[in-house]
PLY file of the C-alpha trace (Angstrom):
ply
format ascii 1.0
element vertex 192
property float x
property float y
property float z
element edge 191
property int vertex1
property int vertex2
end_header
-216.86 46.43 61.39
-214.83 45.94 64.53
-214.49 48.44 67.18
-212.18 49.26 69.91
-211.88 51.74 72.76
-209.10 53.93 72.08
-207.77 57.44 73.88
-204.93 59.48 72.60
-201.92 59.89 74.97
-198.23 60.87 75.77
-196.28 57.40 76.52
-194.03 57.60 79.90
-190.53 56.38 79.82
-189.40 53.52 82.17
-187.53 55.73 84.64
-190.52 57.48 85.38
-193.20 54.46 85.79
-190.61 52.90 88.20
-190.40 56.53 90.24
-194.55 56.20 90.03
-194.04 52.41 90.80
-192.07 53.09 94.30
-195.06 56.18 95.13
-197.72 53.30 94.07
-195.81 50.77 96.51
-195.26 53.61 99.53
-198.91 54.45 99.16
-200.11 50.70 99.33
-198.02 49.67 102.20
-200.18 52.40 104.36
-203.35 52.20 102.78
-206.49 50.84 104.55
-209.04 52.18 101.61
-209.69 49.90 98.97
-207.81 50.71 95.56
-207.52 49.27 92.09
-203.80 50.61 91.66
-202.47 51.41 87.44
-200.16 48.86 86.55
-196.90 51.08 86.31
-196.07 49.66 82.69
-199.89 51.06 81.93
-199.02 54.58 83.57
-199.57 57.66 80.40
-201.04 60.68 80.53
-204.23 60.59 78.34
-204.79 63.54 76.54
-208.15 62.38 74.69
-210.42 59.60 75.86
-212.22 58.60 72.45
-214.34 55.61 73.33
-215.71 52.68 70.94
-214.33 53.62 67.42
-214.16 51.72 64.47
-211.23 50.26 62.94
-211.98 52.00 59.49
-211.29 55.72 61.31
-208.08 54.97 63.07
-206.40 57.13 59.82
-208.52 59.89 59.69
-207.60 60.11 63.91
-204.23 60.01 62.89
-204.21 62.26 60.17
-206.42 65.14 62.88
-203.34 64.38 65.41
-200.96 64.98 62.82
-202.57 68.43 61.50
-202.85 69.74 65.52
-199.46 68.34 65.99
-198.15 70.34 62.94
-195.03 72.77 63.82
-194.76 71.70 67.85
-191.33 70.80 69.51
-190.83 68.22 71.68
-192.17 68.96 74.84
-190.38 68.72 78.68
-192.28 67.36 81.67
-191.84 67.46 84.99
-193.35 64.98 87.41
-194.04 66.64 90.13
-196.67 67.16 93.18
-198.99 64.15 94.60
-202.87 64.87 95.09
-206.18 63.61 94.93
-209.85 64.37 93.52
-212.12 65.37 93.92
-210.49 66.67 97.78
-208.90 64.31 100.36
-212.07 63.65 102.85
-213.39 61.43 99.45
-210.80 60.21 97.96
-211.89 58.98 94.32
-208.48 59.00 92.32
-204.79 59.15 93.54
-202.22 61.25 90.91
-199.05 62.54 90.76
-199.22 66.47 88.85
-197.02 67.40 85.86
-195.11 70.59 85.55
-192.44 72.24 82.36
-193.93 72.60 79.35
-197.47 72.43 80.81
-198.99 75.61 78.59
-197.89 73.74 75.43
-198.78 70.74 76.31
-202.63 72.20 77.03
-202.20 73.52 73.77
-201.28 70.79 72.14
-204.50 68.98 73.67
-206.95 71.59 72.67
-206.04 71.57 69.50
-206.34 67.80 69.04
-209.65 67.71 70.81
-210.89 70.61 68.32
-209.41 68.62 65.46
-210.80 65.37 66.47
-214.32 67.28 66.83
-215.35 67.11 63.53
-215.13 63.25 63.39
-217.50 63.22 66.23
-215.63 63.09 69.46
-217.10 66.17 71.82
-214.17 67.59 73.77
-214.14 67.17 77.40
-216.25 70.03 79.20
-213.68 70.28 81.81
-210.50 72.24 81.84
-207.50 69.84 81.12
-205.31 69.57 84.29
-202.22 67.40 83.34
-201.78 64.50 85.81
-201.25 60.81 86.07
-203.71 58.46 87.50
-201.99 56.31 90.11
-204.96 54.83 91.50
-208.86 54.79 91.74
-210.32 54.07 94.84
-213.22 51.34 94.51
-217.18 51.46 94.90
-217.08 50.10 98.21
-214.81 52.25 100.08
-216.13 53.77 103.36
-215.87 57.60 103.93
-213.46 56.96 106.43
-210.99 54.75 103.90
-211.54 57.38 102.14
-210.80 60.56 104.21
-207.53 58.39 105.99
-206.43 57.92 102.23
-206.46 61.41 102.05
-204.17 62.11 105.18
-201.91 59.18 103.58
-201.29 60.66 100.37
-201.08 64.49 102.00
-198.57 63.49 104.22
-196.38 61.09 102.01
-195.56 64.57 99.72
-193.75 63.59 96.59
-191.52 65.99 94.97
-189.41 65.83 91.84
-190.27 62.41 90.16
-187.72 63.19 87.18
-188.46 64.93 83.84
-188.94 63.72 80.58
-188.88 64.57 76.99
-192.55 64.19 75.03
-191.38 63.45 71.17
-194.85 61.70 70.03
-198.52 61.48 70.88
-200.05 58.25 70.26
-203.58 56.74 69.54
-203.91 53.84 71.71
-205.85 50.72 72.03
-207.63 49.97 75.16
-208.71 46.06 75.64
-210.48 45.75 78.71
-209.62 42.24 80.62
-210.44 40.75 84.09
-206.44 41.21 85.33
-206.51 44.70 84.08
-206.92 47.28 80.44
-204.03 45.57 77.87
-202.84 49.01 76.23
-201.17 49.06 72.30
-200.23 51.61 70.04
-202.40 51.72 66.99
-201.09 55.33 65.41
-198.03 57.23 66.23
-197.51 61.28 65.83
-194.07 62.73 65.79
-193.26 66.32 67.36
-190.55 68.35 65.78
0 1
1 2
2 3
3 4
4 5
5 6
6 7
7 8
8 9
9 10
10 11
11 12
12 13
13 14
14 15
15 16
16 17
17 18
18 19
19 20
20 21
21 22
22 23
23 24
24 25
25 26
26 27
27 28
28 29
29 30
30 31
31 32
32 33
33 34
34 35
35 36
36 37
37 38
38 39
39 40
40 41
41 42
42 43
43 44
44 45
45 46
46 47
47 48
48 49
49 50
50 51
51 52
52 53
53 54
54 55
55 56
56 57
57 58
58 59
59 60
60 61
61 62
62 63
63 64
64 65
65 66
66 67
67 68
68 69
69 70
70 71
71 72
72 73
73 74
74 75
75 76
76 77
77 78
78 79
79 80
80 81
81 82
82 83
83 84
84 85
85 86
86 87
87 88
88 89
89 90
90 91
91 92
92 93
93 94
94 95
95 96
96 97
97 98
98 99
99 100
100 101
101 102
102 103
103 104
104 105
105 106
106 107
107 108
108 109
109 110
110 111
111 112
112 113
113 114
114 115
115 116
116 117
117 118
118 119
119 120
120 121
121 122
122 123
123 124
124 125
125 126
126 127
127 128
128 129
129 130
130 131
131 132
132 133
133 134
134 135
135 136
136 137
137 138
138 139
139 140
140 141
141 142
142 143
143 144
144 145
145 146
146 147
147 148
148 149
149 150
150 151
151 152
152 153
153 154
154 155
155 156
156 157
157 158
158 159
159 160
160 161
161 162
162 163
163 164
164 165
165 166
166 167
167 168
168 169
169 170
170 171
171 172
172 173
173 174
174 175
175 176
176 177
177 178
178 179
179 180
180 181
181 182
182 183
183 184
184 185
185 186
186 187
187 188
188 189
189 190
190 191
């Protein structure tokens, strides 16, 4: 049987990967640490990392999505706030924060990680903090890359990226190439 890697996620609209696309560009211009930078069109915000599944279980994900999905509006985001983990004297990952409908939208994740559960995927033992991964900084970064990446992002402050309205969660398809991960939607959940 053929397997993938697949995560489940909120899609971004244009407007907002080119906002993130102008941070990613501002941040790369001044940047002396090593990063592997998201493609903008790749920017989401992955609400459940899922691994190798097989093809045959790509309804029964669906159908769990659908059932914790059940009865939620559409939700409103905010793009908001740059940052870093795990602090900015080691800089591992560069983000931008999300703000509105945050409560609902952790919610909304819990309840899809709990309904997911019983087709073997363990929820994530760490809280869910909404944010969008901009960047990872590689292996071979020295502490000081690191720690002036820090400064860099601290002092570039980004505020009010736009907002946008969440309508669906999708399962997603994650092919791993040399130029970079080649996303596509394999299932599609409506809200409201």
């Amino acid at each position: 049987m053929e397997e993938m890697r697949a995560f489940v996620a909120v899609a971004l609209p244009p407007p907002i990967k080119a906002k993130l696309a102008q941070v990613q560009a501002q941040l790369r211009a001044g940047a002396a640490a090593p990063v592997k930078w998201v493609a903008p069109d790749s920017l989401h915000l992955t609400l459940q990392f899922l691994g190798n599944i097989g093809a045959g279980i790509t309804g029964r994900i669906t159908a769990a999505i659908t059932e914790a999905a059940r009865g939620e509006a559409p939700l409103r985001l905010g793009v908001d706030g740059l940052g870093v983990f795990p602090d900015p004297r080691r800089v591992r990952v560069v983000w931008v924060g999300l703000g509105g409908d945050t409560a609902r939208l952790a919610g909304l994740q819990k309840r899809i990680e709990t309904g997911l559960e019983p087709l073997g995927f363990t929820p994530e033992k760490r809280p869910f903090a909404p944010h969008l991964t901009l960047g990872r900084v590689r292996d071979g970064a020295s502490p000081p890359e690191r720690q002036a990446l820090g400064e860099l992002v601290k002092a570039a402050g980004f505020e009010d990226g736009g907002e946008f309205t969440v309508d669906a969660i999708y399962l997603m398809r994650s092919q791993l190439t040399r130029e970079g991960p080649i996303y596509s939607r394999i299932g599609s959940v409506n809200l409201g």
